[in-house]
N, C-alpha and C positions, 0 to 999 in steps of 0.2 A: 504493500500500500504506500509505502515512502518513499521506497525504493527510487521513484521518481527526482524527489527532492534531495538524495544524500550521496550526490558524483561531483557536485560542485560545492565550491568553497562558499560557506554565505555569511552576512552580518547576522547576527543574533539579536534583534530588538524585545527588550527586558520592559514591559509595561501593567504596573498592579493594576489596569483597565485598558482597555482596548475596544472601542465602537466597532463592531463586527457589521453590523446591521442593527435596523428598529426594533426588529423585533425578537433581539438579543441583549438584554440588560446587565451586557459587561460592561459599563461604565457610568460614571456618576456626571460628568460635566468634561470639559473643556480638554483634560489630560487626554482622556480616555478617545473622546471623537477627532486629538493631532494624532493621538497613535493610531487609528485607523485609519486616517487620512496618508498618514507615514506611508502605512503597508499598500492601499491603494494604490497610490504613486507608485511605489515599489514593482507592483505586478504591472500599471499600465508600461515601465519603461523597463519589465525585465530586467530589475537589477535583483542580484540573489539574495532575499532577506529570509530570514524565517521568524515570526511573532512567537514571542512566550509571554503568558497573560496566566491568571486563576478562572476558575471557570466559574465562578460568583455564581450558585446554582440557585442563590436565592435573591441574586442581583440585589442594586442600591437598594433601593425601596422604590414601590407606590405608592404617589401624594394622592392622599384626598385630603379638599379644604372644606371644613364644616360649615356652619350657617356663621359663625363669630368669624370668620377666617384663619381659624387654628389648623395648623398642619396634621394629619394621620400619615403613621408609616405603617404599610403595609409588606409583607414578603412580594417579590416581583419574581414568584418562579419560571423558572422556563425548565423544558425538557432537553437536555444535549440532543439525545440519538436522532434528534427530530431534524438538528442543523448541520450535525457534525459525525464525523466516525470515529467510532472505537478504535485506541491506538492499545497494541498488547504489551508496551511494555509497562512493567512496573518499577521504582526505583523506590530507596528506605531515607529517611531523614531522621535523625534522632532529635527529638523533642521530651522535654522534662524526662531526659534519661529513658525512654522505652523508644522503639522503632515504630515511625509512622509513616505508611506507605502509600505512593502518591501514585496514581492512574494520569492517565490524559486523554483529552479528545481531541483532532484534527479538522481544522474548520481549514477552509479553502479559500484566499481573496484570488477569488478572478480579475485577472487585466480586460481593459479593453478589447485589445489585442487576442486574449485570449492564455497568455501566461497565469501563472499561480504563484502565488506566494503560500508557504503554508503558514498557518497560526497553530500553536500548540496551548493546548487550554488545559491547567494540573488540577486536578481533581483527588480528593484524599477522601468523599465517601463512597468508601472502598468496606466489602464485606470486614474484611484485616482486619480494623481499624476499629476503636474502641468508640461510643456514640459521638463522646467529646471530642476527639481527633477527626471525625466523620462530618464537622460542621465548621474546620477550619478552612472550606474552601467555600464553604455557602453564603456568607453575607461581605459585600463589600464594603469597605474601610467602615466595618460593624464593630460593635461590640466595645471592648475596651484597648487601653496598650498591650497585654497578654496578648489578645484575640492577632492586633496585628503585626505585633511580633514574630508568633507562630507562624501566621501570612507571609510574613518575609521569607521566613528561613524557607517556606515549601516555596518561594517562588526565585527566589535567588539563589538554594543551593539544591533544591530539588529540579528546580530549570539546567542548570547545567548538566545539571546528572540525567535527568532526561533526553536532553539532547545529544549524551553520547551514547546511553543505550542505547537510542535510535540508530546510532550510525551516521550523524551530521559530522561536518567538520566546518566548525565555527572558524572565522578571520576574524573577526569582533566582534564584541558584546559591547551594545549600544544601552546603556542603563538610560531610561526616560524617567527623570524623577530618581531621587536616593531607595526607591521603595526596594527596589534589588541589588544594594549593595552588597549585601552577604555574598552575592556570584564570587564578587571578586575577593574575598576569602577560601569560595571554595578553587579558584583558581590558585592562590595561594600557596594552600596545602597539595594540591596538585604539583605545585612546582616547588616543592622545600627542597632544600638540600638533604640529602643524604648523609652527611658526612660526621665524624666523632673528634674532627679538629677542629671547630669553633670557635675562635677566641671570645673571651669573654666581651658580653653584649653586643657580639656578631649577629645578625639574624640569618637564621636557617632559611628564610623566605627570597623567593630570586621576584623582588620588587620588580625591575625594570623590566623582566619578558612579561608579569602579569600587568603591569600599566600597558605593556604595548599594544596587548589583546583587549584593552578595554576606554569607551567612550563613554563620558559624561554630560547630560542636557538636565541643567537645573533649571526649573519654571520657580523657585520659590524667593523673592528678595528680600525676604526677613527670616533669622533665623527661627523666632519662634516659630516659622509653621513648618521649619524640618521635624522630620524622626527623628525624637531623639529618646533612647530606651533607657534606663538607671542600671549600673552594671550588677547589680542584687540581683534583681529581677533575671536578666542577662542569664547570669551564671547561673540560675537553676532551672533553664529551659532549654537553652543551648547544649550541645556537644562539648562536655568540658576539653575534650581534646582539639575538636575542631574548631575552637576560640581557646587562644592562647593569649590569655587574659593581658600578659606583661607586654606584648605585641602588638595589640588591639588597641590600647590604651593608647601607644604612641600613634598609629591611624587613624583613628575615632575620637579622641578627646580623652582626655584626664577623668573630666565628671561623669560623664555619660556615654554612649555609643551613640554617636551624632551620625545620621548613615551619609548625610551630606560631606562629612569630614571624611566618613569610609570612601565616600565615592569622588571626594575629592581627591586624595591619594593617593588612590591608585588608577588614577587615568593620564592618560596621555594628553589626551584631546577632551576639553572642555568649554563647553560651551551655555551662554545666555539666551531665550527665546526673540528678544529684540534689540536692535543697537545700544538703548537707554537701559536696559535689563542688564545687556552685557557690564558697561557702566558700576549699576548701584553693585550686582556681584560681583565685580573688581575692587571695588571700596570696602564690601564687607568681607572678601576673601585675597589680600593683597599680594600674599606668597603665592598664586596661581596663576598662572596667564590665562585669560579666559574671552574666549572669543564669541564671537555675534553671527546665528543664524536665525533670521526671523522668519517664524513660524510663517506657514502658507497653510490653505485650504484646498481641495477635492475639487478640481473645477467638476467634475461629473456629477459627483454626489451632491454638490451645493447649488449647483443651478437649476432652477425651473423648468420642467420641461416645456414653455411658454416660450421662455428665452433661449433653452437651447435649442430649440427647433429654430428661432431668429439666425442664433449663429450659424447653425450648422446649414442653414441655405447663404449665408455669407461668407463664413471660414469654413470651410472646409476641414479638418484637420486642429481644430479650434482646443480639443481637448484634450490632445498629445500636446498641443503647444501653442499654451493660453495666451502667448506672448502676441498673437495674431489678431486678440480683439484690442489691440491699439490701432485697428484699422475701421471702431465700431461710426466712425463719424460718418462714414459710407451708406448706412442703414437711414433709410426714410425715418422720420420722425415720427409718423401716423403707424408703423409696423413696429417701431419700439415702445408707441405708449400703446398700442394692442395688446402685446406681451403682458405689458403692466398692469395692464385692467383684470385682463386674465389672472395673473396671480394676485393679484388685492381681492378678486370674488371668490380665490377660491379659500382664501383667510375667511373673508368675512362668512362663506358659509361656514365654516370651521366653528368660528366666531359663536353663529346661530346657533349650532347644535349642540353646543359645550353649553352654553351660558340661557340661550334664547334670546340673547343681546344682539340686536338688528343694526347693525352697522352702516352708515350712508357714503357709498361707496364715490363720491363726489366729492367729500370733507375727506381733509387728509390725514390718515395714522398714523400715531408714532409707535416705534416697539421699544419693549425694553424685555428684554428675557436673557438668564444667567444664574449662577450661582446665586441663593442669597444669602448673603454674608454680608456683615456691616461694611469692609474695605471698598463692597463694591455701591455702595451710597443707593439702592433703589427708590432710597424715601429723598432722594435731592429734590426733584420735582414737585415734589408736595410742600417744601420749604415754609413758602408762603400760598396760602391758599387764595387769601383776598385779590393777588395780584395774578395768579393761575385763571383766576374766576375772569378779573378785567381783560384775560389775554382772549381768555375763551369768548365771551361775549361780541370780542370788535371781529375776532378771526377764529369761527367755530374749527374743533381738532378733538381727535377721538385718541384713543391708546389704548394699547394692549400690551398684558407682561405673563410673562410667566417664569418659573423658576423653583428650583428647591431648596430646603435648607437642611443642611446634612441634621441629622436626629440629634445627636448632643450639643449645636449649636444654637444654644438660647437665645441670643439677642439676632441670629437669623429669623428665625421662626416668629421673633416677637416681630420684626420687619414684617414679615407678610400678612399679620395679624392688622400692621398699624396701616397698611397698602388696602385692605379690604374698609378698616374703617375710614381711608379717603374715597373711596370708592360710593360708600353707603353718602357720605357728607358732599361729595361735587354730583350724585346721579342726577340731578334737577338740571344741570348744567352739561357736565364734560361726560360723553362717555367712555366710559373705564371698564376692559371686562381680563380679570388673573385667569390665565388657563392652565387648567392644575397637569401636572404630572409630564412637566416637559422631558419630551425626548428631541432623539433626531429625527422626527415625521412632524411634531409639532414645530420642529425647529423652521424647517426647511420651509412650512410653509409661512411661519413669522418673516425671517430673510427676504423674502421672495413677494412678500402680498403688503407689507406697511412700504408707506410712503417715505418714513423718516428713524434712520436707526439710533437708537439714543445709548449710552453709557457713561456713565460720572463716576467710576471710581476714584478713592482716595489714592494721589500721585505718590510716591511713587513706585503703589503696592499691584499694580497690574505689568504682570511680567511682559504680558504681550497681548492678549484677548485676539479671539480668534471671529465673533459673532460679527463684526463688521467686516471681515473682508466676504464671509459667504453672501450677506447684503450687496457686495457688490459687484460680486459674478450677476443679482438680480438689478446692477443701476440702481441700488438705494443707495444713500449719500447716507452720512453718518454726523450727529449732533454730537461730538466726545469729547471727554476732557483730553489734555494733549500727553498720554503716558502709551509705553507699552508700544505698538504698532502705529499704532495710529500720529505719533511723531516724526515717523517714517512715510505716511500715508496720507495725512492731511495738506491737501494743495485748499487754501481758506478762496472758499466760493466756488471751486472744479471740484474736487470730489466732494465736499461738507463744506463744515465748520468748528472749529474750536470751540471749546468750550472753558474758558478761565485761562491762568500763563501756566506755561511749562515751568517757570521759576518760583510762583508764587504759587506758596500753600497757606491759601486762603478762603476757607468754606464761604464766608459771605463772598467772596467779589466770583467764584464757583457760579451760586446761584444766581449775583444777579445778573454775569454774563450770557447764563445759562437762557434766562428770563427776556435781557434785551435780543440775544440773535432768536426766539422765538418768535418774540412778538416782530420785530423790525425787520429781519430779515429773511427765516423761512418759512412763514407763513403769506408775507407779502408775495414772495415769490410762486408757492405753489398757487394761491388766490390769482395772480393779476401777470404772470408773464409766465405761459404753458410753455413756448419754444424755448422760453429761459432753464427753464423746469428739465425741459427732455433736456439740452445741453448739458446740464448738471449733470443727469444722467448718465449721459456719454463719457463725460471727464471720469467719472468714478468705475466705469469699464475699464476704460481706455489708460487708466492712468494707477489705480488698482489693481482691477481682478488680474491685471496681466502682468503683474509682478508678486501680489501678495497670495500665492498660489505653491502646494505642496510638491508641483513637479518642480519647481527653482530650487525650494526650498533642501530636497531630497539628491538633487542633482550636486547642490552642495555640500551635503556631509557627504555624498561619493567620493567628491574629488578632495575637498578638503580632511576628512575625518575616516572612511570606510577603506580607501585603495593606498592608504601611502604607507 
């Protein structure tokens, strides 16, 4: 069955989520839908990758929001054998001292083309295996730090270990996130020395051939929100031999086992998700060199098929290489706002049957959907409501959000609680409808059907955000504060608008710039100059999607990070 995939040498991409498809809940947000986007790429240009991911058998969670706008977490099960094949091998990982045995399933990214990338998805409930070892692969970044702890060790050193019972011959391991640093421990031990002459506080470990095999892509620019594990805990779950605790220490940190420190380490090649990311992780990790690739998006998977029917009777070849809709200005105007209309009806039916909220497809939307999480600001907008209320009144405007907030993040949760009660308090006026339980099908149709894509996170805590470039594979322009990509991507009036200074971290002059280009500048616009309106459009193809796109993106760590 492998047999296929294991003659050539390939990158090993290392991701605790991975967006397989919708209607696969290996992913929670943003991580999860670049590493699938990775491996898409991957297959559309035949480059040899293989994905290792958990097979999250009880995925993130299902949101339901109740009548107050409180979040419910529900199990989001799926069945493997339904998407994926049964892979026979098994490999052991030693957890709190007993062996726990890890399975896997084989999912398939098809290329355009017709190539495959394969995904290898670890799975541990496994008959073997005791109940509690049997649900260390069912809930994503579930439970508590034990839980994903455990997570680790099966995905970082039971991934490698999988992949050589298979028969692979790995060239690199591409770590996405610290979540798989343990790999490069069990690389490690793989490569110790032998030997009984040692001088004292020599290490047995052959450092520079395991950095050579190994690439690092941190998304995180504060340390608090790495992994970081207490070595107590550590030391009685782990492999006492397979963590040499006096070794680990100098890798990972003194206090803790910080997996970013681990995966700092031992890599070669590291790198930040956008120019500005590269930046602040150069500031807080100064002994690294750390270089800038900025995330891209799926042209296939993220454009409308409204719009790619547009291209594809104008490029030809548009989605091998996106770089060709910098020729969108060629395209009638009257066949690009077609496209448009098309995807904003098929939101607002969307719209209808979520909510029964009847949207007027004439007045223009704005989206906002993503993680909720305080850094990323979703209540900016609701600021001032008296002055939301005067915008609304002279230049009527609708919005739609949606998003989740991971289960132990309280003052997420209390966000969407406070989003429903602006909801209840502007109905007379603005309408507003949360659409629960965002995936990548509600995604695509937000991107693709609003008029105007909004995001206000806190500067300069967005590493890169990926929800506006898929906006503009569909010609939606982007309302953003200046962090992360969009610093890269914001031409002010061609593709969007800014939102506040790139230097100034200042919540009021945030809002009220937020407020003035609303009211003054894209509402006049979409109202009273339509050719003005489609142009906009054009610029944020033509000047966006044809660069902030996963095939550059991936084409990059080839030449840069994967072949040297």
């Amino acid at each position: 069955m492998l047999h296929e995939f294991t003659g050539d040498e390939r990158i090993a991409y290392f991701s605790m989520e991975i967006a397989l498809e919708a209607n696969i809940p290996t992913y929670a947000g943003g991580l999860g839908v670049l590493a699938g986007d990775t491996l898409r790429s991957a297959a559309d240009l035949s480059l040899p990758m293989i994905g290792v991911t958990l097979v999250s058998r009880a995925g993130y969670f299902q949101q339901k929001i109740d009548s107050l706008g409180r979040q419910i977490e529900l199990p989001d099960i799926w069945e493997p054998f339904l998407y994926t094949e049964m892979v026979s091998a098994k490999v052991g990982v030693q957890i709190e001292r007993r062996i726990v045995w890890v399975g896997a399933w084989l999912y398939r990214v098809k290329g355009l083309a017709g190539t495959e990338v394969p995904v290898i998805l670890l799975d541990t409930d496994l008959p073997e295996n005791s109940i509690e070892d049997r649900e260390i692969t069912h809930f994503l970044y579930g439970k508590d730090a034990e839980y994903r702890f455990k997570q680790e060790i099966v995905l970082g050193v039971g991934g490698v270990r999988m992949l050589q019972a298979l028969g692979f011959n790995i060239r690199k391991h591409h770590m996405n996130e610290g979540h798989s640093a343990l790999l490069a421990l069990e690389l490690l031990n793989r490569h110790a020395y032998q030997r009984r002459d040692l001088r004292p506080g020599e290490s047995r470990y052959d450092l520079p051939i395991v950095r050579s095999k190994c690439i690092f892509t941190t998304h995180t620019p504060v340390e608090a929100g790495q992994d970081q594990f207490n070595y107590e805990m550590v030391d009685r779950i782990a492999d006492s031999d397979f963590m040499d605790m006096e070794n680990i220490k100098k890798l990972a940190g003194d206090d803790c086992l910080n997996m970013t420190r681990l995966a700092l380490n031992l890599s070669d090649y590291v790198n930040g998700v956008a120019k500005k990311h590269a930046e602040v992780s150069q500031k807080m990790f100064p002994e690294y060199q750390m270089h800038a690739i900025t995330n891209g998006v799926h042209a296939h998977t993220w454009t409308s098929e409204f719009f790619a029917k547009l291209f594809d009777d104008a490029f030809p070849g548009w989605r091998h290489e996106p770089e060709q809709l910098l020729r969108i200005h060629q395209v009638p105007e009257a066949e690009l706002w077609l496209a448009h209309t098309k995807a904003k009806q098929r939101l607002i039916d969307r719209i209808r049957q979520a909510s029964g909220s009847v949207f007027d497809p004439s007045m223009p939307i704005l989206g906002f959907a993503r993680r909720m999480t305080a850094y990323k600001r979703p209540d900016l907008i609701f600021s001032d409501i008296d002055k939301l209320r005067s915008i609304a009144i002279k230049r009527p405007f609708q919005l739609v959000m949606a998003g989740k907030a991971h289960p132990s993040d309280k003052s997420g949760k209390q966000l969407i609680e406070e989003i429903h009660s602006h909801i209840r308090e502007l109905a007379d006026l603005i309408p507003i409808v949360f659409l629960p339980n965002y995936d990548m099908s509600v995604s695509l149709d937000l991107v693709s059907g609003v008029d105007v894509w909004l995001n206000t996170p806190l500067r300069p805590l967005e590493a890169s955000g990926t929800s506006g470039m898929k906006a503009a594979f569909n010609g939606v322009p982007s309302l953003s504060i200046l962090d992360g990509w969009w610093l890269e991507g914001c031409i002010e009036n061609i593709t969007g608008w800014s939102v506040g200074d790139a230097d100034i971290l200042d919540e009021k002059n945030d809002v009220s710039d937020l407020y003035n280009k609303l009211e003054n500048t894209v509402l006049p616009l979409f109202y009273e100059d339509r050719p003005g309106w489609i142009e906009l459009m054009k610029g944020v193809i033509s000047k966006n999607a044809s660069v902030f796109n996963s095939h550059r993106m991936i084409r990059r760590y080839a030449s840069e990070a994967y072949l040297i």
